[in-house]
N, C-alpha and C positions, 0 to 999 in steps of 0.2 A: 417615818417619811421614806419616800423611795426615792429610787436613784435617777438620776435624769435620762430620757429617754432615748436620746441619742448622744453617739459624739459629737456632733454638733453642739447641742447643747450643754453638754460637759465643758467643753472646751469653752465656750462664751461665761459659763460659770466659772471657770478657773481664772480665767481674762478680768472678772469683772473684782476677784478677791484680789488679783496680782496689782490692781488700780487700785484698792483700798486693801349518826345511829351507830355512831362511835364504838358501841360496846363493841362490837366484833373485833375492834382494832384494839380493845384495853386485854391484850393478854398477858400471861403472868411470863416471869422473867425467861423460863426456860423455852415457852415458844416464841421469843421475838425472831429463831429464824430455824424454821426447818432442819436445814442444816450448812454447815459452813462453805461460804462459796472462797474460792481462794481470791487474794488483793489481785489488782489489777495491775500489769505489768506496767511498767516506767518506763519511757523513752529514755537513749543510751548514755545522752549526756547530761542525767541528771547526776548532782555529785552523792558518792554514797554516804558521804556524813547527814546531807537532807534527807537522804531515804529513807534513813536510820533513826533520825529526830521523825517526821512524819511517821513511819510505822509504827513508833512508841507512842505515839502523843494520841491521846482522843480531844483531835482538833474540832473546835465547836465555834461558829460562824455563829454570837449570839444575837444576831440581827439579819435576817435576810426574806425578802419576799422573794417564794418562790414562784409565783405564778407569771407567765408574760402580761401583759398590759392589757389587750384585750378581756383578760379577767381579772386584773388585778382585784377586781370586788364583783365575784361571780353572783353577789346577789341580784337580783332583780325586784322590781318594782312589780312587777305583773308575770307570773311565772310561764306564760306563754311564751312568753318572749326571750325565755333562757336558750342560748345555745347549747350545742354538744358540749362536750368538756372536752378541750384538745389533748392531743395523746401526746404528755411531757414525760422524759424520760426521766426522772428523779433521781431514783436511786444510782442512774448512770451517770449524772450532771453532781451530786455529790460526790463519788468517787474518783473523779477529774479533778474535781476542782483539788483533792488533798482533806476535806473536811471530813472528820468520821460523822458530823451528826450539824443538821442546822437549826437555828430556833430560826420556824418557819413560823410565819407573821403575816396573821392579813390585817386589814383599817377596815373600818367601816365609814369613815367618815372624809375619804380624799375626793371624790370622784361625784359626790350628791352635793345640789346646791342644796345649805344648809338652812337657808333662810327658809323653805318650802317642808322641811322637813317634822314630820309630829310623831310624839311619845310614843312609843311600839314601833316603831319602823327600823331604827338600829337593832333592838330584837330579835326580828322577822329577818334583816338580812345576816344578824351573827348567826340562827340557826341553818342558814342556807349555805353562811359562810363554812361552817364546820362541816356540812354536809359535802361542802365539794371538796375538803380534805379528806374526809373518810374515804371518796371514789378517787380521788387522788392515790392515795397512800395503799388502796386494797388492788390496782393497777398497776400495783408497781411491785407487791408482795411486800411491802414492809409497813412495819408499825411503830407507833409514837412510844419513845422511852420514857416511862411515867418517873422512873427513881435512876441513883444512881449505878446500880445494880444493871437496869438493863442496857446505859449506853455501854460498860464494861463488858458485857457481855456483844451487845452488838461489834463491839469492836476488835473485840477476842475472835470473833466467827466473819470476822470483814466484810458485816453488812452496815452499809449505811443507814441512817438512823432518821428521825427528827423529834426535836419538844416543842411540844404543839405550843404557840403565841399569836396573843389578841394586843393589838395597837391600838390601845383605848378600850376601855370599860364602859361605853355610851349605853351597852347593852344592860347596862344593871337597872337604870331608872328607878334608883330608890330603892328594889327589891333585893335585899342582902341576899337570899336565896339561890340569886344567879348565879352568884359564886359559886357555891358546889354545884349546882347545876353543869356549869362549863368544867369544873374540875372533874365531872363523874361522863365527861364526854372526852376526855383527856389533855385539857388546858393544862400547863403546868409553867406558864410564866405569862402573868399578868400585866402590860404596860400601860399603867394605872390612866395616862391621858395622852391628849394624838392633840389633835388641831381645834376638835369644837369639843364645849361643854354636855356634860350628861344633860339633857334636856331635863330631866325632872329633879334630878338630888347633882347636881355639880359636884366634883370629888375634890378640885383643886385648880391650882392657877396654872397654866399654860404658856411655857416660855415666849412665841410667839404671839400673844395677845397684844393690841396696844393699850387695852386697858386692864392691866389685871383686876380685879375687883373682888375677889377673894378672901383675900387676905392669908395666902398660901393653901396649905391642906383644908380640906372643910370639915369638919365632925363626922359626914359620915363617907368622907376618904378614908380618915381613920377608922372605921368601924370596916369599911372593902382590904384594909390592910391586915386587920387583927382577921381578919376573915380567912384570908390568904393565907399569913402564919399556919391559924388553928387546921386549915385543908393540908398545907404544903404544897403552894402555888410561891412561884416566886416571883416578888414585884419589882417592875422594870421602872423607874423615875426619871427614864429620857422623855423631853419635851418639857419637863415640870422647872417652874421660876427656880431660883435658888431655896426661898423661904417657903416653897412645897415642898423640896426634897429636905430641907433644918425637920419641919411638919411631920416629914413622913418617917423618919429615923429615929424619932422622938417616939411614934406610935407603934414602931415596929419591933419585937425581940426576934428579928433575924435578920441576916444582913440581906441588903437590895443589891441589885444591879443599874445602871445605867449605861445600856448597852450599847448605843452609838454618838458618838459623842468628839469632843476635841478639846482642849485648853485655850481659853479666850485669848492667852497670850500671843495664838498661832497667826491672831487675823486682826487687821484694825479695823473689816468690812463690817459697817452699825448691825444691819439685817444678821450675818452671819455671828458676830458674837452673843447678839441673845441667844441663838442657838445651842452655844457652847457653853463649857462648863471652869467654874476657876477653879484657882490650885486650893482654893480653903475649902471650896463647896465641895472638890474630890478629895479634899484630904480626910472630910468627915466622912464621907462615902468610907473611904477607906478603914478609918477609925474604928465600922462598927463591924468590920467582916466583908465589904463586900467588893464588887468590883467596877471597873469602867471602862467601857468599851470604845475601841479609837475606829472612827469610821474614817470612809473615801476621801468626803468632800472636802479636806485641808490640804491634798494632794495632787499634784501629777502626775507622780510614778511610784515606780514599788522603793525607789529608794526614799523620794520625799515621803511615804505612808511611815517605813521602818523611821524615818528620824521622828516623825509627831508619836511611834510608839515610844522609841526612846525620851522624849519630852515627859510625855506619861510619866514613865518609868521613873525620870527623876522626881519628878515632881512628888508624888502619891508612893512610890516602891515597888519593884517587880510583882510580888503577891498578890496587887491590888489592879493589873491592868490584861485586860484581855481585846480581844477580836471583836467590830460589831461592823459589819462591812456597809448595811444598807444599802445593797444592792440589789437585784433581782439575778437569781439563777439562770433564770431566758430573757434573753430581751424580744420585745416586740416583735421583731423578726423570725423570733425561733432559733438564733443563735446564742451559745452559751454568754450569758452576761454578769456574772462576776470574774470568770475567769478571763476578762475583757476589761476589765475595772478602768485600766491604764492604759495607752498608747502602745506603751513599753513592754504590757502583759501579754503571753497571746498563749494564756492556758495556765491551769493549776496554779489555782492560787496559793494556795499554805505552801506551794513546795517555793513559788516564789518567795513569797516572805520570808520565808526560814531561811531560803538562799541567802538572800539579804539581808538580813539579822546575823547570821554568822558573817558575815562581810563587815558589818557594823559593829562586832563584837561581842555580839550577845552569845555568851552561854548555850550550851545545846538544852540544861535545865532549865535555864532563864526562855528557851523558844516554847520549851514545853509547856511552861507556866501559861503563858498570855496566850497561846496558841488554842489552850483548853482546861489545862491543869485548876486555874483557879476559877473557873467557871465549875469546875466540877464538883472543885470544894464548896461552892455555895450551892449548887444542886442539891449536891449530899445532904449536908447539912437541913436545907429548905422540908427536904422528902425524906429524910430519917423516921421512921415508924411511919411509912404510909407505903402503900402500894400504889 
């Protein structure tokens, strides 16, 4: 899910909680960059303890749509009718923001009425979807980091990075195939469901449903999960009921992520707690390796975001909580929009939050951890023996 469109609309959301052909881009580790460009200078009044956290850390944004709005789902219906691809600055809008690398994430399924919609058509727009990453990504001179090996390296050489992410597997319709398919295109984190069901093989229940009718994972979720293992895709169980994600950790030998997300405890609002995740259903999360990601929407500012981390924190344990912002890198306008998250934000995100996390207490190890650290350790892990 993306982030609301405007501040307008933020703020009435907050208002309303506060009342309740890829290959060319798959190269191997030592070309992910020509050669080293140096980091980017830091305006004067940043403090050197954050600069210092931030340059160690391969800060990883595991939730973020990069595209502004007007593409948010560059596919088309009828390919006459595609426009240009606007010229976004990427690789410049992550190294602002403070993030070495983002799991860049498109839906296929936000923007289509779905009632109209038939078998092959989430297909048809995942492979247009991929394709306007590829001319994304070759525009900007950088490439998707398949293993752990190369955001390491990306960030040894302070280039910005991404791992490629799909919100919703709608595109598989029963054919286990697609899996590698999108992994030999350079998918490398799976977000197993979004809003509507796979038209042809359903994978699982959908937190926003009002009927789930599932009955959590389906047989062949699990078979799209051991799928993912045996590649080294790593699967995402944001948007899944509770007894999808019991399902899903039950089928999996590696650990998942659930990358944007919050603690039910944070909100009494109906709509926004199915949303959210409890402290038992993250505690198993946690249990089996893996991690949870605290997004925007429980927030107004960078301080209220740091305390729902720290919530996290206690709840599940430092090891277990990372970054998922769900926000878009541009907004609609063309203006940077996660580094706008907040009222209060006006630029650089990670360096904000680490500000604020050592304000809060946190450890400079304990920033690093959630800031990337343990995301990385589940990468690793996910893409161990794989390129």
């Amino acid at each position: 899910m993306g982030r609301h469109d405007s501040n307008s609309s933020r703020r009435q959301f907050l208002a309303a909680l506060a009342g309740t052909g890829g290959a060319m881009l798959l190269a191997p580790n030592h070309l992910l960059a020509a050669q080293a460009s140096p980091p980017e200078p830091n305006p004067p009044d940043i403090d050197p303890r954050v600069e210092e956290i931030v340059s160690k850390t391969i800060a990883v944004d595991m939730h973020n749509h990069v595209a502004i709005q007007s593409i948010r789902l560059p596919a088309v219906k009828n390919p006459a009718d595609a426009k240009p691809d606007p010229d976004i600055d990427l690789a410049g809008e992550i190294k602002r923001s403070g993030f070495s690398a983002l799991c860049q994430t498109y839906d296929l399924d936000h923007d289509w009425n779905r009632t109209t919609v038939e078998p092959g058509v989430y297909e048809k727009y995942n492979i247009q979807a991929l394709a306007f990453e590829d001319r994304l990504l070759a525009r900007n001179n950088m490439r998707r980091a398949l293993t752990l090996k190369d955001l390491q390296t990306a960030h040894s050489q302070h280039q910005p990075t991404i791992i490629q992410s799909a919100e919703g597997a709608h595109f598989v319709e029963g054919r286990l195939e697609r899996v590698e398919e999108v992994y030999k295109r350079g998918l490398r984190l799976l977000q197993l469901l979004h809003e509507a069901d796979d038209l042809v093989s359903p994978l699982g229940d959908v937190y926003t449903s009002d009927n789930p009718h599932l009955g959590g994972l389906t047989p062949f979720g699990a078979q799209v999960i051991k799928e993912c293992n045996r590649l080294g895709i790593i699967v995402d169980m944001a948007h899944a009921t509770a007894e999808t994600v019991k399902g899903a950790l039950k089928a999996s030998t590696k650990p998942l992520l659930v990358s944007h997300t919050g603690l039910m405890k944070e909100t009494t609002n109906a709509d926004m707690r199915r949303r959210l995740i409890s402290k038992e259903s993250a505690l198993e999360v946690a249990a089996a390796g893996g991690v949870v990601g605290v997004w925007w929407r429980l927030s107004g500012s960078v301080k209220e975001y740091v305390a729902g981390v720290r919530s996290m924190v206690d709840a599940i344990g430092v090891d277990h909580v990372g970054i998922g912002t769900d926000t878009y890198l541009i907004e609609p306008n063309g203006r940077p929009g996660t580094d706008r998250t907040w009222p209060d934000l006006n630029g650089r995100f990670f360096y904000a939050v680490a500000g604020e996390m050592l304000k809060q207490g946190f450890a400079p190890n304990e920033i690093g951890k959630i800031g990337g650290g343990n995301f990385c350790r589940v990468f690793g892990k996910v893409t161990a023996g794989h390129a």
